[in-house]
C-alpha positions in Angstrom: -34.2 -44.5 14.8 -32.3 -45.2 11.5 -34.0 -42.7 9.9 -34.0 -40.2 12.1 -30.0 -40.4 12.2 -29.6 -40.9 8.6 -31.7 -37.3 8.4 -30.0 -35.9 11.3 -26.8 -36.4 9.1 -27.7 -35.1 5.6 -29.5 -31.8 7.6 -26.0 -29.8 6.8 -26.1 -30.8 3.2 -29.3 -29.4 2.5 -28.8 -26.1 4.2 -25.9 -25.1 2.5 -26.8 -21.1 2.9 -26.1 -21.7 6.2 -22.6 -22.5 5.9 -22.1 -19.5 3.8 -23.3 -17.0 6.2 -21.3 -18.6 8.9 -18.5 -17.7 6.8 -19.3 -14.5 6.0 -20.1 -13.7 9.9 -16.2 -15.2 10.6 -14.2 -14.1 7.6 -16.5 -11.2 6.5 -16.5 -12.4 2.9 -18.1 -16.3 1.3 -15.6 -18.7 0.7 -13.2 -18.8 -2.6 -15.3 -20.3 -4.7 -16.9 -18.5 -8.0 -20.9 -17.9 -8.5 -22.3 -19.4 -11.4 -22.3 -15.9 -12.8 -18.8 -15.2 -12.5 -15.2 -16.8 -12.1 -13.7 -13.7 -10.0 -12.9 -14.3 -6.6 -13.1 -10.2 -4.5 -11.2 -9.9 -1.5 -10.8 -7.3 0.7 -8.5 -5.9 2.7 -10.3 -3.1 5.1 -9.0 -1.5 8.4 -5.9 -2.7 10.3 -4.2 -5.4 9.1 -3.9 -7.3 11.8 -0.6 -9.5 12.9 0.8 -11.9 15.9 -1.1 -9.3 18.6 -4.7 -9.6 18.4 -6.4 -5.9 18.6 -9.0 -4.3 21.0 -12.8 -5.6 19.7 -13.7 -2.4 18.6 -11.0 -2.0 15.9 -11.8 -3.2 12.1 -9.6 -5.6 11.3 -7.9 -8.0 8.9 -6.8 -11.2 10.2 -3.8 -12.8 8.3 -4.9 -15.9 9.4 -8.0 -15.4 7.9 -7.0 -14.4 4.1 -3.3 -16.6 3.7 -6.2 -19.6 3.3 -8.4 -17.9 1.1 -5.6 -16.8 -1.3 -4.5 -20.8 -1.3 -7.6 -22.0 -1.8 -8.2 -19.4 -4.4 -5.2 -20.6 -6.0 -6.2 -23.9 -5.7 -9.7 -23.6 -7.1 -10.6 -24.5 -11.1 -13.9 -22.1 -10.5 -11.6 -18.9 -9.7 -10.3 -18.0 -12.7 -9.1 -14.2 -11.5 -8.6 -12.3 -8.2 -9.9 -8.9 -7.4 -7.9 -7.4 -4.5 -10.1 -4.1 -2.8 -8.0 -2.2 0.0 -9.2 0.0 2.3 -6.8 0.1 5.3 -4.7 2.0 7.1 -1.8 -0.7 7.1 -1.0 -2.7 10.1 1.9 -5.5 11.3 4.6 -5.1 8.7 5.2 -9.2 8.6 1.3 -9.8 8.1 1.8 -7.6 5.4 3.9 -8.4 3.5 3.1 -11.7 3.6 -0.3 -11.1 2.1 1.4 -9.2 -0.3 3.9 -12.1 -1.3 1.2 -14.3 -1.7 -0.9 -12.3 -4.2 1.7 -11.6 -6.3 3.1 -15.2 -6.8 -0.1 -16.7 -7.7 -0.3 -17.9 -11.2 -3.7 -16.4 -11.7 -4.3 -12.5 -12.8 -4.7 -10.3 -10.0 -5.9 -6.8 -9.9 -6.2 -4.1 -7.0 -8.1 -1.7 -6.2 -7.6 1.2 -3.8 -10.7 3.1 -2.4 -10.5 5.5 0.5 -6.6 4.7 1.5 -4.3 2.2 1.1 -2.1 3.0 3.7 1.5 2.3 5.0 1.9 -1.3 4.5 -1.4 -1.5 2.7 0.9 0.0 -0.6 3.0 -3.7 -0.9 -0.4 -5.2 -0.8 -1.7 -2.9 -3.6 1.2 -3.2 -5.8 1.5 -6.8 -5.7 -1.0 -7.4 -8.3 -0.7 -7.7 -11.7 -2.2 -4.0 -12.6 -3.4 -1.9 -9.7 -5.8 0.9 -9.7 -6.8 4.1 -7.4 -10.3 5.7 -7.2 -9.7 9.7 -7.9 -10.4 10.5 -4.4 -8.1 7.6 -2.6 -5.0 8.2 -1.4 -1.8 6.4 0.0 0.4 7.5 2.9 4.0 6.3 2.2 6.3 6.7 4.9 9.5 5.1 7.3 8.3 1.6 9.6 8.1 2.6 13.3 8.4 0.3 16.1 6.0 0.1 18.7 6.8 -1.1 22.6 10.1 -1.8 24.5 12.8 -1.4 21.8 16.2 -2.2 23.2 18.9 0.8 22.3 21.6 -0.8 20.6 23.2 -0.1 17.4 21.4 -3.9 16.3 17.8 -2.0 16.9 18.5 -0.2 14.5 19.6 -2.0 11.8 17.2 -4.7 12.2 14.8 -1.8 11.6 16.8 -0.5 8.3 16.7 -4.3 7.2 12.7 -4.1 7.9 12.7 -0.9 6.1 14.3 -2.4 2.5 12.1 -5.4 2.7 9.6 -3.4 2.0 11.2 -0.9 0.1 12.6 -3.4 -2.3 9.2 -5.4 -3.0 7.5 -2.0 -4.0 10.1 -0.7 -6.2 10.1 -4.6 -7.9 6.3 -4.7 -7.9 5.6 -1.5 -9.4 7.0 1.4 -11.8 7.8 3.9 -9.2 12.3 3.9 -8.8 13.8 3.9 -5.0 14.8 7.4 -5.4 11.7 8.5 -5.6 9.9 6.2 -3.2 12.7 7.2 -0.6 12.2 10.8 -1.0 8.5 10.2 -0.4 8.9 8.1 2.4 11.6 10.9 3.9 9.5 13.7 3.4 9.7 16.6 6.2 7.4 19.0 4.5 3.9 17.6 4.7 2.8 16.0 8.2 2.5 17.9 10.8 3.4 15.4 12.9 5.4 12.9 11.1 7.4 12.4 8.2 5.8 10.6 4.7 3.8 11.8 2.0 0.7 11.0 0.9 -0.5 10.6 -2.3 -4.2 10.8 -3.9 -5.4 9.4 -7.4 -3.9 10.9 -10.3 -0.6 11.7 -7.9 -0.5 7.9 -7.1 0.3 7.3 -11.0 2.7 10.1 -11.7 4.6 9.0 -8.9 4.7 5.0 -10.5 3.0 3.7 -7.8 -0.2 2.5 -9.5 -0.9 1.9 -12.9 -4.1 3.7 -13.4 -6.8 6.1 -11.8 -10.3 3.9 -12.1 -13.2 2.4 -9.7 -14.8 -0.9 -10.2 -16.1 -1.1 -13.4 -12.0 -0.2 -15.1 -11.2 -2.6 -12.7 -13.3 -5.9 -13.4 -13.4 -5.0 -17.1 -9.2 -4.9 -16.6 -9.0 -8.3 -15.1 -11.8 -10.3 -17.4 -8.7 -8.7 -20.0 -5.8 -10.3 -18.1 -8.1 -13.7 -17.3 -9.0 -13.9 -21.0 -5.3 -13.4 -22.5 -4.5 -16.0 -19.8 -6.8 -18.6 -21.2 -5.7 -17.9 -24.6 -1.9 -18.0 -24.0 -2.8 -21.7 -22.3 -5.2 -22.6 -25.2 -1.5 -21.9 -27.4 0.3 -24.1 -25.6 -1.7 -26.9 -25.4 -1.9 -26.6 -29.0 2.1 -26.4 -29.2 2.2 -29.6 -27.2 -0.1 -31.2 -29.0 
């Protein structure tokens, strides 16, 4: 009977696959911890970005919930030595957000992005809140006002709790990346290009005239960009452990 308990309980510890496709079925990505082979953590940021209302089954989603513990644990983790950010979304809850968005850019770790097929509405904080960010030639980026959805009460305080909303936003991508507030403004104003809306979107080599990203590139520009930021990292710590010393 001993034995049989004693295997009963080391059964998880030798089937640790299983634990990482239970993770992958939940989160859609392993946990934050580096391969042998490498010491970059990827995560992804695909479809809606998902906030305090949980969306109908069939939409693609990212759950806040889900990658605020993954960015601390990749923070916390000695194995992760960089962060490769890959959007695909259409952008989502403004909060959720930018809320991902702080969180990237105050880790202490290099960060790069990468934006392939869109990067969307509030997906553009998330992009620009690494450390360099880069666009595939055929991506693009819609830029343009928040909107409200549901009951909104009409009230001169409506409205300038959404102005408020609007230069939270405004502000952290104008601080987070080369593009001025003039300029992100008149592309977020924009009557001439939506048919049914106003914005403007934005696709590759546009993204980096306008200051938005840094560089047009796919993966490979992208990893070989942050094993460059994860390697001047380690050697501006090497220098100052060697000051100290």
């Amino acid at each position: 009977m001993v034995a049989n308990l004693v295997a009963a309980e080391a059964q998880p510890e030798l089937n640790p696959p299983n634990r990482v496709a239970q993770n992958i079925e939940a989160l859609g990505q392993p946990s934050p911890v580096a391969t042998p082979e490498s010491n970059i953590y990827c995560l992804t940021i695909i479809g809606q970005i998902e906030g305090h209302m949980v969306l109908p089954p069939q939409n693609k989603t990212t759950k806040y919930e889900h990658i605020i513990p993954q960015l601390v644990a990749v923070e916390e983790s000695d194995k992760v030595k960089g962060l490769l950010l890959i959007l695909n979304t259409v952008g989502g809850d403004v909060e959720a957000g930018l809320a991902i968005a702080e969180l990237v850019a105050s880790l202490s770790k290099p960060t790069v992005s990468l934006v392939l097929g869109g990067g969307h509405s509030i997906g553009v904080p998330i992009a620009v809140s690494s450390d360099y960010t880069f666009i595939a030639e055929s991506a693009s980026m819609t830029v343009h006002p928040i909107r409200l959805n549901g009951l909104i009460i009409g009230v001169q305080q409506s409205f300038e709790y959404l102005e408020k909303m609007q230069d939270r936003v405004t502000k952290f991508v104008t601080e987070h990346a080369a593009i001025t507030e003039e300029t992100f403004k008149s592309l977020m104003l924009n009557t001439g290009q939506m048919a049914k809306d106003i914005g403007t979107t934005v696709i590759g080599e546009d993204a980096v005239r306008y200051g938005l990203v840094d560089e047009v590139g796919g993966l490979g520009q992208a990893m070989a960009k942050l094993h460059q930021l994860v390697k001047e990292r380690e050697m501006e710590q090497g220098t100052a452990l060697g000051v100290m010393q």
